[in-house]
MARGU-835755 format. One record per residue: residue number from 1; residue in one letter; z, x, y of N, C-alpha, C in turn. Coordinates in nm, 2 decimals. Atoms other than C-alpha are relative to their C-alpha. Example, Ala and Ser with C-alpha at 12.3 -4.5 7.8 and 13.67 -1.06 7.14 Angstrom:
! MARGU-835755
<fike resi="1" resn="A" n_pz="0.00" n_px="0.09" n_py="-0.12" ca_pz="0.78" ca_px="1.23" ca_py="-0.45" c_pz="0.00" c_px="0.09" c_py="0.12"/>
<fike resi="2" resn="S" n_pz="0.00" n_px="-0.09" n_py="-0.11" ca_pz="0.71" ca_px="1.37" ca_py="-0.11" c_pz="0.08" c_px="-0.08" c_py="0.11"/>
! end
This chain:
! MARGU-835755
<fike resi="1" resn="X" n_pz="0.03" n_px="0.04" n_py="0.13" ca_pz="11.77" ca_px="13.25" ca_py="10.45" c_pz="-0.14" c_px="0.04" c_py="-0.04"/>
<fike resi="2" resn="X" n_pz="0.12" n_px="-0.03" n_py="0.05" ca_pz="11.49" ca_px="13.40" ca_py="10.29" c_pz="-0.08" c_px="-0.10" c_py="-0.05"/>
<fike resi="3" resn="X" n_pz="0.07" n_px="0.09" n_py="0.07" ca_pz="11.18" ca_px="13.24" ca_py="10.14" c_pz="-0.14" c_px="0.04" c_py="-0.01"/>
<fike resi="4" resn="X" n_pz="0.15" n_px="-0.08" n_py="0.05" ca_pz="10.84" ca_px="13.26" ca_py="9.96" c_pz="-0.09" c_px="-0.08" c_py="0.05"/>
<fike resi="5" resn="X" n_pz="0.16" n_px="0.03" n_py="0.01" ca_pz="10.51" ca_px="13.17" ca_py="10.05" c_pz="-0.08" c_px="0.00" c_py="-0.07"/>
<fike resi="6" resn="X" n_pz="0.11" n_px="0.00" n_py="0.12" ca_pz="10.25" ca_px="13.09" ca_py="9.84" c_pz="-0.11" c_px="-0.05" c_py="0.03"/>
<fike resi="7" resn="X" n_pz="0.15" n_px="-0.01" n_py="0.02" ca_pz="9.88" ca_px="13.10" ca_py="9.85" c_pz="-0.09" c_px="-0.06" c_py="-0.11"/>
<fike resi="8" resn="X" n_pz="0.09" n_px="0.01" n_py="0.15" ca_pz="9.64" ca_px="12.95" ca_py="9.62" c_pz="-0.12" c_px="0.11" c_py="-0.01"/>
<fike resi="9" resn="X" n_pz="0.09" n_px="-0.11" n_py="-0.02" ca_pz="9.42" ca_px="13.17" ca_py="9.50" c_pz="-0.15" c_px="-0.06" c_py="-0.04"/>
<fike resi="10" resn="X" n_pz="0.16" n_px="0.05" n_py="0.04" ca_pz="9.02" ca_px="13.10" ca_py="9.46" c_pz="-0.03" c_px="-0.10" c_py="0.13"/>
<fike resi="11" resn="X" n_pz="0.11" n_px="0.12" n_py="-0.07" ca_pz="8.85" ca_px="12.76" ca_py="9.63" c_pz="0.10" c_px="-0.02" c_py="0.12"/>
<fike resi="12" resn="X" n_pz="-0.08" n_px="0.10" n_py="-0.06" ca_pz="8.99" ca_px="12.57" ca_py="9.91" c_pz="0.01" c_px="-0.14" c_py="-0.01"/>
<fike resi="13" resn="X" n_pz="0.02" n_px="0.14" n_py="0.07" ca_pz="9.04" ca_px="12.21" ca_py="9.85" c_pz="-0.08" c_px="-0.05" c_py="0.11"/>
<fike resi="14" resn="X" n_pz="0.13" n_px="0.01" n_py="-0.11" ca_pz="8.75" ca_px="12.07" ca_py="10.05" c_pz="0.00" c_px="-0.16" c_py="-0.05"/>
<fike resi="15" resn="X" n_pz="-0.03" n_px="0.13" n_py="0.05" ca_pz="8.74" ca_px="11.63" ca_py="10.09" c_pz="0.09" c_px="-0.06" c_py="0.02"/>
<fike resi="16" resn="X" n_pz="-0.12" n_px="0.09" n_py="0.04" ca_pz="9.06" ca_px="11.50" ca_py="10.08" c_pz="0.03" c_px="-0.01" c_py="0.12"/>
<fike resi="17" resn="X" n_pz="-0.09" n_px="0.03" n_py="-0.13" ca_pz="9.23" ca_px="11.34" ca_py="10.36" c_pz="0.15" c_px="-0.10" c_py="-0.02"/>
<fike resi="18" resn="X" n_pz="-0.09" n_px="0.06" n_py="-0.02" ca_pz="9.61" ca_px="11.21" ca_py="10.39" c_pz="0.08" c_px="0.02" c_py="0.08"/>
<fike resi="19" resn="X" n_pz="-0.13" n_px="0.00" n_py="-0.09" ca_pz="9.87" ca_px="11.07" ca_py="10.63" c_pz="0.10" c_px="-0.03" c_py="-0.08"/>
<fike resi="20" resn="X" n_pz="-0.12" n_px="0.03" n_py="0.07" ca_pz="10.20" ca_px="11.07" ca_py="10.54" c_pz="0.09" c_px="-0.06" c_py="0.12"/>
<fike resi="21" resn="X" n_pz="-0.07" n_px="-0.02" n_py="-0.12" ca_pz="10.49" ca_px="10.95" ca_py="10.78" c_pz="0.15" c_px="0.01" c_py="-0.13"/>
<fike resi="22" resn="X" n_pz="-0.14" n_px="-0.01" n_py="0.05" ca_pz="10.87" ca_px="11.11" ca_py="10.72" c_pz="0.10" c_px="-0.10" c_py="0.04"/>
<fike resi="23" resn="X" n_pz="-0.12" n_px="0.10" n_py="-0.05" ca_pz="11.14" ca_px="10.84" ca_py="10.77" c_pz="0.10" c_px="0.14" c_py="0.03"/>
<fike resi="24" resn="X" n_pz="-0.13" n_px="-0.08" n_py="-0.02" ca_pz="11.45" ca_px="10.97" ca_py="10.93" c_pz="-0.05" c_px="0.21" c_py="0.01"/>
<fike resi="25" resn="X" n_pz="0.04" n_px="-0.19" n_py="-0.04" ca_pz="11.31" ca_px="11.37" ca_py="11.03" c_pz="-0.10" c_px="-0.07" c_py="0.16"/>
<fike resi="26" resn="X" n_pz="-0.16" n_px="-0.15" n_py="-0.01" ca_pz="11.40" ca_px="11.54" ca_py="11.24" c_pz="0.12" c_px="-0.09" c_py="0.03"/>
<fike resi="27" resn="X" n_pz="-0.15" n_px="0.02" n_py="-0.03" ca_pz="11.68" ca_px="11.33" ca_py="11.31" c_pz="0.00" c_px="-0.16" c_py="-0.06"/>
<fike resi="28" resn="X" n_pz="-0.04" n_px="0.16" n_py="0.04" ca_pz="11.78" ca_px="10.94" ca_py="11.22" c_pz="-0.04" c_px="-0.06" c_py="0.07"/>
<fike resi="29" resn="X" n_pz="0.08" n_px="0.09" n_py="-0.12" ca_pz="11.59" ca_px="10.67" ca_py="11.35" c_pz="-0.14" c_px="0.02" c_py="0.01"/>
<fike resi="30" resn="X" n_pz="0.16" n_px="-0.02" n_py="-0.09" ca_pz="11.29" ca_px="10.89" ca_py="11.44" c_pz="-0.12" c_px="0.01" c_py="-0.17"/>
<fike resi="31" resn="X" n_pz="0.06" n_px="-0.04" n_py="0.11" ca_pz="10.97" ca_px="10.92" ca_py="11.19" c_pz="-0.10" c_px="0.11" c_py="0.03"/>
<fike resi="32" resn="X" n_pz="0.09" n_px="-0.11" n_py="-0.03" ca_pz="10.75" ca_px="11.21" ca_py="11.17" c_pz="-0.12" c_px="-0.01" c_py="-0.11"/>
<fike resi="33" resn="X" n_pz="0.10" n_px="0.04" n_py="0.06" ca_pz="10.39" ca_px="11.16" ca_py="11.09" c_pz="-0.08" c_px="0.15" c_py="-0.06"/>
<fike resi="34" resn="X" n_pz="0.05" n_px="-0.11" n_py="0.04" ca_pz="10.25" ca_px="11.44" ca_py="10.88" c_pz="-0.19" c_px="-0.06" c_py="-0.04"/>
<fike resi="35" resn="X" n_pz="0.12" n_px="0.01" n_py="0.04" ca_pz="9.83" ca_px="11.47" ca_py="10.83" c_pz="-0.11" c_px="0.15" c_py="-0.05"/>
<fike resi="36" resn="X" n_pz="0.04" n_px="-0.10" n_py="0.04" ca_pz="9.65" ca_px="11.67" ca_py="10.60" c_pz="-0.10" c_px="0.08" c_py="0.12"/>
<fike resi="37" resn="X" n_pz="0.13" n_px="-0.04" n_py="-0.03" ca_pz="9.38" ca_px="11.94" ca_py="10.75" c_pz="-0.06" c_px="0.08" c_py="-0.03"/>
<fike resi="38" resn="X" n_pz="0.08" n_px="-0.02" n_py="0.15" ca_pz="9.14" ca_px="12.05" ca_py="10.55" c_pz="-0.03" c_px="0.16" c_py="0.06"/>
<fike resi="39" resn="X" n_pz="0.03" n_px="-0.17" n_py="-0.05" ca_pz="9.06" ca_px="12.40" ca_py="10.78" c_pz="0.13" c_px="0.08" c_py="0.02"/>
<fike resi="40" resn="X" n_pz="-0.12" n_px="-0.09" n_py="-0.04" ca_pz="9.41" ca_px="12.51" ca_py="10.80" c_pz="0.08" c_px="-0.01" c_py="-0.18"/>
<fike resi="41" resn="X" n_pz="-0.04" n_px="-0.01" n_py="0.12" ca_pz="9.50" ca_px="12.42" ca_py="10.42" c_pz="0.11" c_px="-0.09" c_py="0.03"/>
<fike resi="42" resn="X" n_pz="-0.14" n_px="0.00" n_py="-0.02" ca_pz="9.84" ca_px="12.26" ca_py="10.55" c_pz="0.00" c_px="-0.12" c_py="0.06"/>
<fike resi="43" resn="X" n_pz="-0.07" n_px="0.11" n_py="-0.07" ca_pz="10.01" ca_px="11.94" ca_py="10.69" c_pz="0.00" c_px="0.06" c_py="0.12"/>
<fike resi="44" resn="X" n_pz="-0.05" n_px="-0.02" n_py="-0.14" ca_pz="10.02" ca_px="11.90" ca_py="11.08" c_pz="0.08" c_px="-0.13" c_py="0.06"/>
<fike resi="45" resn="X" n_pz="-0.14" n_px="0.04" n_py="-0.04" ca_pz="10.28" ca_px="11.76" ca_py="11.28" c_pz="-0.12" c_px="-0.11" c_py="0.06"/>
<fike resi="46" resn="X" n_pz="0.11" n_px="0.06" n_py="-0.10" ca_pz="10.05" ca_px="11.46" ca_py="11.46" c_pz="0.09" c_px="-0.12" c_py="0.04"/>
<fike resi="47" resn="X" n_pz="-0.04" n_px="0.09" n_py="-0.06" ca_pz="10.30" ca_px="11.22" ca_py="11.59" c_pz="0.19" c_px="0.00" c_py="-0.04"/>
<fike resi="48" resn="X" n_pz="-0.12" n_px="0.08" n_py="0.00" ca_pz="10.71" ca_px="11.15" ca_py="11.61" c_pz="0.00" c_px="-0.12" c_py="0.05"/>
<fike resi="49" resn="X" n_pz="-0.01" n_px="0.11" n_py="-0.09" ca_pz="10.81" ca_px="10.81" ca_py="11.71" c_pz="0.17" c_px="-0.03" c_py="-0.06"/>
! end
């Protein structure tokens, strides 16, 4: 399945910090803790339970 990526173009966002947690990902039951990082631009994976 194809798919796009996308780039912002100009600044980086510089500041901001959030955790998120996914209910039910990757599978039922489990949660998946997503947290921003500010040097990679992107969500990282930092905890299943």
């Amino acid at each position: 399945m194809p798919f796009t990526v996308t780039v912002p173009a100009g600044e980086f966002i510089r500041g901001l910090s959030k955790t998120v947690d996914v209910a039910d990902f990757p599978s039922l039951g489990k949660t998946t803790r997503l947290e921003w990082q500010e040097s990679t631009q992107n969500f990282a994976i930092t905890g299943v339970r």
